[in-house]
Structure formats: C-alpha cells, structure tokens
C-alpha positions as CSV (number, residue, x, y, z in Angstrom):
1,X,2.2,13.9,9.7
2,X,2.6,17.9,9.5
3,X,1.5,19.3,5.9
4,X,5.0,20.9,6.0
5,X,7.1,17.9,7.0
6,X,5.5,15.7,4.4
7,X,6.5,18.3,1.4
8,X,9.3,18.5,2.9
9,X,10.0,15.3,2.5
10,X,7.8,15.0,-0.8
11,X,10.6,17.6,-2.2
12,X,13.4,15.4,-1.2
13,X,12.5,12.3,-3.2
14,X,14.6,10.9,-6.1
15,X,14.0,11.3,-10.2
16,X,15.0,8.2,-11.6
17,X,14.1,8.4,-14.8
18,X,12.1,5.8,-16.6
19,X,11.2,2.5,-14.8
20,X,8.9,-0.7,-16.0
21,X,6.7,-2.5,-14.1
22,X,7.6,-5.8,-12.2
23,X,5.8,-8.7,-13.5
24,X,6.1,-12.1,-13.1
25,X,6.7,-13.2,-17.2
26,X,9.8,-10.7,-16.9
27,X,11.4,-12.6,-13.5
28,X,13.6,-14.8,-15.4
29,X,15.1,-12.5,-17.8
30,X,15.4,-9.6,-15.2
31,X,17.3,-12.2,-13.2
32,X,19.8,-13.6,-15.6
33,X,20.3,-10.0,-17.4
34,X,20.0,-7.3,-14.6
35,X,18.6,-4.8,-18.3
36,X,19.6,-1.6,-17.9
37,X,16.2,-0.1,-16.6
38,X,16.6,3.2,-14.2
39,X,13.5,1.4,-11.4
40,X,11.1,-1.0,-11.0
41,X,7.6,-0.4,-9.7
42,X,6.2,-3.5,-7.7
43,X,2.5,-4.1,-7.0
44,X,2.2,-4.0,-3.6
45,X,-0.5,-6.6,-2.5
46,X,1.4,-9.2,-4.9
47,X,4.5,-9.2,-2.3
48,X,2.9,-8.3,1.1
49,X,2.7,-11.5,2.3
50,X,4.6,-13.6,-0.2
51,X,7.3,-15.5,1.3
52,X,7.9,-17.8,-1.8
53,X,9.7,-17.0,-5.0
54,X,8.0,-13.2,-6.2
55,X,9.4,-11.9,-2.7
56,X,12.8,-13.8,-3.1
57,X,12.7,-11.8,-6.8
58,X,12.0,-8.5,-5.7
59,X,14.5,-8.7,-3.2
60,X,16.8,-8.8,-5.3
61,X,15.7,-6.1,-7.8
62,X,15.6,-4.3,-4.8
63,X,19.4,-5.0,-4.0
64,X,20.5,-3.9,-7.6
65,X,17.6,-0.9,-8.7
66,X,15.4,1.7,-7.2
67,X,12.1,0.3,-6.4
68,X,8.5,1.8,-5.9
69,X,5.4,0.0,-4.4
70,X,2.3,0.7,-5.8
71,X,-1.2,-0.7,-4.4
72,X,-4.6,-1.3,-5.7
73,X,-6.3,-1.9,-1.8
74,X,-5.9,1.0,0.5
75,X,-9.3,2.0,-0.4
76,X,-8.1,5.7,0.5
77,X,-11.7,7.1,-0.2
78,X,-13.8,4.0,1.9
79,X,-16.3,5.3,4.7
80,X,-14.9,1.9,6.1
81,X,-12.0,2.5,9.0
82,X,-8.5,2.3,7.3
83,X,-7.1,-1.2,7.6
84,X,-3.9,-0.6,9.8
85,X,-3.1,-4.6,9.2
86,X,-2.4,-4.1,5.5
87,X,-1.2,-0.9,6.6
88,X,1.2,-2.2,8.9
89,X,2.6,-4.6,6.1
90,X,2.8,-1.9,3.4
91,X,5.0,-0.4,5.8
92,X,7.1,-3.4,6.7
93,X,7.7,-4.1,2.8
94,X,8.4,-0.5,2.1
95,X,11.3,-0.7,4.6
96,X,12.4,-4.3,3.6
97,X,12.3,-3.2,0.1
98,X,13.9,0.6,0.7
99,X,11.0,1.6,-1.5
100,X,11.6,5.0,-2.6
101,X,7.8,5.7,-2.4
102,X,4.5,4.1,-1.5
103,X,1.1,4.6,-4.2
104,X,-2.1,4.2,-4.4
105,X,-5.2,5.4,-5.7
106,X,-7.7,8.1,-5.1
107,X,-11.0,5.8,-5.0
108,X,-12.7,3.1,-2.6
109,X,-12.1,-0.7,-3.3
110,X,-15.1,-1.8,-1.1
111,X,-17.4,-1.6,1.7
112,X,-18.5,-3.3,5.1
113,X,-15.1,-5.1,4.5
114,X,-15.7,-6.7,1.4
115,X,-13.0,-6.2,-1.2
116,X,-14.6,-5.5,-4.9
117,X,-11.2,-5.8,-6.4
118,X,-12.1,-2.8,-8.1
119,X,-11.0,1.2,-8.3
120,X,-14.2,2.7,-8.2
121,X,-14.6,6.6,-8.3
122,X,-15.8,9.1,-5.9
123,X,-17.9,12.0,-5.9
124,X,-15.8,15.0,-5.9
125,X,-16.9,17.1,-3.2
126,X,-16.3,19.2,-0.3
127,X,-17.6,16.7,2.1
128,X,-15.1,14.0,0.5
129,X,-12.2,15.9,0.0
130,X,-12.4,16.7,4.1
131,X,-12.6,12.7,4.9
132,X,-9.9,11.8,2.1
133,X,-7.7,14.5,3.9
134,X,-8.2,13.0,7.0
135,X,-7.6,9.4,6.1
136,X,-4.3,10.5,4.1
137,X,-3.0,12.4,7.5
138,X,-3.8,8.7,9.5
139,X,-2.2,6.7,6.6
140,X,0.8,8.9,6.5
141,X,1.8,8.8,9.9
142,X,1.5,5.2,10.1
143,X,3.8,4.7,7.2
144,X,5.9,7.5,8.3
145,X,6.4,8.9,4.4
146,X,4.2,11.1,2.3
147,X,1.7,9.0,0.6
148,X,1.5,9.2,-3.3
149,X,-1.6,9.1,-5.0
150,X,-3.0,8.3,-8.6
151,X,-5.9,9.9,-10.7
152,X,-8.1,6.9,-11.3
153,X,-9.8,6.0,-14.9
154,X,-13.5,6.8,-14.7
155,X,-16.2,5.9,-16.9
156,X,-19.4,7.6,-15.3
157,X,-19.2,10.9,-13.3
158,X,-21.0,12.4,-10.1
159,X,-24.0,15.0,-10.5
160,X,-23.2,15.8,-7.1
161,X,-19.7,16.3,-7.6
162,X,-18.8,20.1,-7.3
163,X,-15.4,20.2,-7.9
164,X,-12.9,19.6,-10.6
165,X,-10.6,16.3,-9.8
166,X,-7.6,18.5,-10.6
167,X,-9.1,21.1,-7.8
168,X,-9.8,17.9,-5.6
169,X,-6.4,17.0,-6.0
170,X,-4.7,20.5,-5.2
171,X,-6.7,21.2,-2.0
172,X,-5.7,17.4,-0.9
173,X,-2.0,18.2,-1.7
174,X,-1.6,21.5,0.2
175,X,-3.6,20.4,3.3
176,X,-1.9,16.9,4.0
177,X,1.6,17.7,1.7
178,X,1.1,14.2,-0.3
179,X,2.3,13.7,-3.0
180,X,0.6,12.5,-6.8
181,X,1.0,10.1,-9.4
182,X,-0.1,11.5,-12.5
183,X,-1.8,8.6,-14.7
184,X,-1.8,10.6,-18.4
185,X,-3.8,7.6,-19.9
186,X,-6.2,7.3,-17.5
187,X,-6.7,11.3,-17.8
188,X,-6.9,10.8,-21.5
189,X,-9.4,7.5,-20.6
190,X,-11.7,9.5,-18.4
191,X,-11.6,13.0,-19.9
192,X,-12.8,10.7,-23.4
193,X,-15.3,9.1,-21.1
194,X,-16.7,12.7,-19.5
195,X,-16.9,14.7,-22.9
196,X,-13.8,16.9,-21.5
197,X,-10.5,18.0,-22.4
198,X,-7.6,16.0,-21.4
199,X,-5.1,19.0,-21.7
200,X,-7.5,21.4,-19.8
201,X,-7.2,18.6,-17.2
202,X,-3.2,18.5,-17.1
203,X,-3.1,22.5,-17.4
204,X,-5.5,22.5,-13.9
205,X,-3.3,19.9,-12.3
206,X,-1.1,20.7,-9.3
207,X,2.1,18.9,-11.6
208,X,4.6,20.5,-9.2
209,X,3.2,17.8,-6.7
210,X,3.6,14.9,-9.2
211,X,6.9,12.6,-8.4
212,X,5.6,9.8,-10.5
213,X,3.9,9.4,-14.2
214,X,2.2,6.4,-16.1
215,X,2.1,6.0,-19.6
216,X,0.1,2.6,-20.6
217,X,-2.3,1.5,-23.5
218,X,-5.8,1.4,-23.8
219,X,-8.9,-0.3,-25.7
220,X,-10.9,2.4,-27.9
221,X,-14.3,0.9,-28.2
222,X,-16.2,3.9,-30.1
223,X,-18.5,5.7,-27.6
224,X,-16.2,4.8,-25.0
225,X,-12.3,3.8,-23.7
226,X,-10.9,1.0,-21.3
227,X,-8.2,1.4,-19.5
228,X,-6.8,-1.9,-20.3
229,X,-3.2,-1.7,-20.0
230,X,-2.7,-4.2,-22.5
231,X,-1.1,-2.8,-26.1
232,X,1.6,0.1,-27.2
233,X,0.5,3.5,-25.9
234,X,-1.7,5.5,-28.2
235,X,0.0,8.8,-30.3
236,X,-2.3,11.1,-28.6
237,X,-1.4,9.7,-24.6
238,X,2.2,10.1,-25.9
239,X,1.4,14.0,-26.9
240,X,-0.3,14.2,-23.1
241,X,2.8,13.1,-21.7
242,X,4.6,15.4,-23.6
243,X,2.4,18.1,-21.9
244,X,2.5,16.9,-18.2
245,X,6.2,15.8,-18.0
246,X,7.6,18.9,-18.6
247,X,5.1,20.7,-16.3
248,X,6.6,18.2,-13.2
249,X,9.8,19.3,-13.7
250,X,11.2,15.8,-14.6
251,X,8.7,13.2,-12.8
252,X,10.2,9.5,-13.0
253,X,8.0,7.9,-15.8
254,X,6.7,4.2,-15.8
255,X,5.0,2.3,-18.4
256,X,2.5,-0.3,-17.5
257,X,1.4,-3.0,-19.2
258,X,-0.5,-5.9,-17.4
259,X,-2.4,-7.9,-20.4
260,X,-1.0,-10.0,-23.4
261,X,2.4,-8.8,-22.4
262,X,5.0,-8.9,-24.4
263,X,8.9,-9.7,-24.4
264,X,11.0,-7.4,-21.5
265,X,12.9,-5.9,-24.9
266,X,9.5,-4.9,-26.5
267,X,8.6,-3.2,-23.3
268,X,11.2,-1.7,-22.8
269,X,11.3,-0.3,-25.8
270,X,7.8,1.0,-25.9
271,X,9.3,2.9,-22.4
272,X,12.3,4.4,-24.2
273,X,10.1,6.2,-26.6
274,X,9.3,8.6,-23.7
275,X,12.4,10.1,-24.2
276,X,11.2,11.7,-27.6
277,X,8.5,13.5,-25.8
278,X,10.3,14.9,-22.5
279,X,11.0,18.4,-24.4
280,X,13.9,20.7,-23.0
281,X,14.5,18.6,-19.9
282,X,17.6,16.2,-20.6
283,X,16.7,12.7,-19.7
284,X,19.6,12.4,-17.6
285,X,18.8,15.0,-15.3
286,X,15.7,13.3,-13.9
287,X,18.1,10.2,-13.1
288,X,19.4,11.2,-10.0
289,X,19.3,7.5,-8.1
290,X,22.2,4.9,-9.6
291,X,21.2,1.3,-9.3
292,X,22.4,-0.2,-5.9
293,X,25.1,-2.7,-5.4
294,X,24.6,-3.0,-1.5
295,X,21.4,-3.0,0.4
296,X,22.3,-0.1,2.9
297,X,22.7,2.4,0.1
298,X,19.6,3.9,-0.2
299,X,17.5,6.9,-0.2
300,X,14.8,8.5,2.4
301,X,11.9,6.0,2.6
302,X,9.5,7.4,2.0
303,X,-21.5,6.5,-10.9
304,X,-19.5,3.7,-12.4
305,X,-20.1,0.8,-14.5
306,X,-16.8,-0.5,-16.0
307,X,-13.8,-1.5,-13.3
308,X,-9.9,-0.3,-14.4
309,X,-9.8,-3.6,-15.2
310,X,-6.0,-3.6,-15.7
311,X,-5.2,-2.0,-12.3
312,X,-6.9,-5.0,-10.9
313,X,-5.5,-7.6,-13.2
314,X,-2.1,-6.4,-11.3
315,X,-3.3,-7.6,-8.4
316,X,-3.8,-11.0,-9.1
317,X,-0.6,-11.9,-11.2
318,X,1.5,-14.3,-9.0
C-alpha cells in the first residue's frame, strides 16, 4: 500500500471515545444490558477461528458498537516470513466484524515457527526499522487498511540499538503511513525499566499518528515494573495520559485489564476517569462513531527477560 494512500486512509478513521476490552467474564452482562460503552476492542487470535459461542458474542457487539481487533501474533518484527494464513483470517474477521481497525505490536513473538507466546523487543536500529518497514508495506496490502501498531513494555534494552523507539516509530510512520497505538503504561513500564523519562518519551512521539491509546495497571516491584494489566491504573500513568491525549488530538482511549478482573461497572468506571484528564478537548468531540443498529452501517475498514505477561494472558482467555 502507497505511504500516501494509507494516511490517507489513517486520517479518515473514526474517534470513538472511550472503549473496554472484550473479555469473556463481561459476555453475559454485555449481552443482557448492551452498557453504554462508545467500542469494544477484541483480541484477535481469541476469535479467528472460533466458531462457537465468543464468535457468536462478538458478532453481536459488533451489530450494536464499534469494534477494534487487536493481536498479540503477527510477529511484525520476526526474520521469519509473515504468516499470510493468520493473515488471511485477520482480514476475514476484520471484514466480518467491520473492525474499524486492525493492531498489533512492534516486537517478534517467535522464531523458526515456533510461537513463544510472548512480545519480546527489538533492537532499535537502522537495519530493523528497513525490514519492519518492509513487512508493514506486505501486511498492509494484504489486509487492504493501514496497520496500527503498539509500543511494547520492555524490561532490558539493546546496546546495539541506535535509535530512540519514539524516532523508530516516526521514520516507520512516514515511510509506510501506518498508524500507532500509543500504550502510556507500557511507556511509563519501560521508561521505569530503562532509567528514562516517560514524558521525554511522549514529547518525542509522532502522537499526530496515534488513533488509539491504552491505559491499564501495573505491578511495582521496587527495582523494576510488570506490565500486568491486572489492578486500577496508577496516578502517575493517569498524568501520562493526560500528556499524550491531548497531543493526538482526541485518540479513542481503551482500558485494559486482563487479570483478577473485576465487575463490568467497576471497569467501567476505572475507564470513565479518563475523562478528568483529557484537558481542553471535550470528550464528545472524539465520539464521532454512534453504536450501530444494522450491520451495513459502518465505517472504512480499515535483551529481555520478563514477557508482557498480560498481553499474553489475552490470548489465551476463551
């Protein structure tokens, strides 16, 4: 896909405010209450090739809200060749689903085909930015939509790494016109992790490319943090949010949580505190998608040690 087409079409995508992750404890209330939640964010591989009740469930989420897929197993940075099978089915449930985007991460899952199940980092330099830039051009003509990509939580960096992952990002958004999701815990998780400063990171960030945000919780264990996913999100992630939404111009905002969840209310309302941090912007303005009543309405498709363990505990919920 062009550079141009794909921001293009990367400028064309919806705001719709603040969405929740779609998980399994939440399927029967979502069901018998339809909450009043702007879009739901589905992990991709759990739906792929589900024909049982999860599919039947996001169906019809996807009948009544916006919906996003997000995946944990392109493997984006691999030197292994892309996997056009899971490709082609990403693509077939983006279009089932009218997804109004398609993420992932930057990282590598695996190698010589073997899945690790985990996000793991890569060296940030000239020689990988030129083969992620590649493999995004490949991935986004096959799904026919810019691809959306995630900052990963890190926990060790590269010495050879000679660029800045905000500067890695930048030069992979101009030359293939993808598009980001911008993960403020896991930039408060790694910047912890490196020594570095998590607002230096947001102010080097190319936000203007950002259509998505997480917020999430995280595990402070002294020397070090783990992006765990799996309590209310910290004061000082809420403050980085504060910083980065404002600078996206209105990015639609998620909250994940993917460990000891709670109640859908108590979820929800950890989401709605967002709205005290988006500054200036009116909340309402970045809601530019109603929920759908009919399935035709719908928009353009569109050195480690420690794994994100909560990115991958998505992918195994049923």
């Amino acid at each position: 896909m062009d550079q141009k087409v794909a921001t293009h079409m990367l400028q064309s995508l919806p705001k719709p405010g603040l969405g929740l992750g779609l998980r399994n404890v939440h399927f029967d209330h979502i069901l018998s209450t339809w909450p009043e939640v702007d879009w739901f964010e589905a992990i991709s591989e759990n739906f792929m090739d589900s024909g049982g009740r999860p599919r039947h469930v996001l169906d019809q989420v996807a009948e009544r809200y916006p919906v996003a897929l997000h995946g944990v197993s392109m493997s984006i940075g691999s030197t292994d060749p892309l996997n056009f099978n899971y490709l082609t089915k990403l693509k077939a449930l983006a279009d089932d689903t009218r997804a109004i985007w398609a993420s992932d991460h930057l990282c590598w899952t695996g190698i010589n085909g073997a899945n690790s199940h985990d996000l793991l980092p890569l060296p940030l330099t000239e020689e990988a930015l030129v083969h992620v830039i590649e493999r995004v051009r490949i991935v986004q003509d096959h799904l026919e939509r810019p691809l959306i990509l995630e900052n990963p939580s890190s926990y060790l960096t590269f010495k050879q790494s000679t660029l800045a992952e905000p500067e890695f990002f930048r030069h992979l958004g101009e030359e293939t016109g993808c598009g980001f999701l911008l993960d403020v815990n896991n930039v408060f998780v790694s910047c912890f992790n490196a020594g570095e400063s998590p607002a230096a990171y947001i102010e080097a960030f190319p936000c203007e490319r950002v259509v998505q945000m997480h917020v999430a919780g995280h595990e402070d264990c002294g020397a070090h943090i783990i992006d765990t996913h799996d309590q209310p999100v910290r004061t000082e992630v809420w403050q980085l949010f504060q910083q980065a939404w404002t600078k996206t111009s209105g990015a639609a905002t998620l909250l994940e949580w993917d460990g000891n969840i709670p109640d859908f209310a108590e979820c929800h309302a950890e989401l709605l505190k967002a709205r005290g941090y988006m500054g200036d912007i009116p909340v309402d303005a970045a809601r530019s998608v109603p929920q759908r009543s009919q399935a035709g309405s719908h928009s353009t498709p569109i050195d480690f040690l420690i794994p994100d363990a909560m990115d991958q505990t998505e992918l195994v919920q049923p």
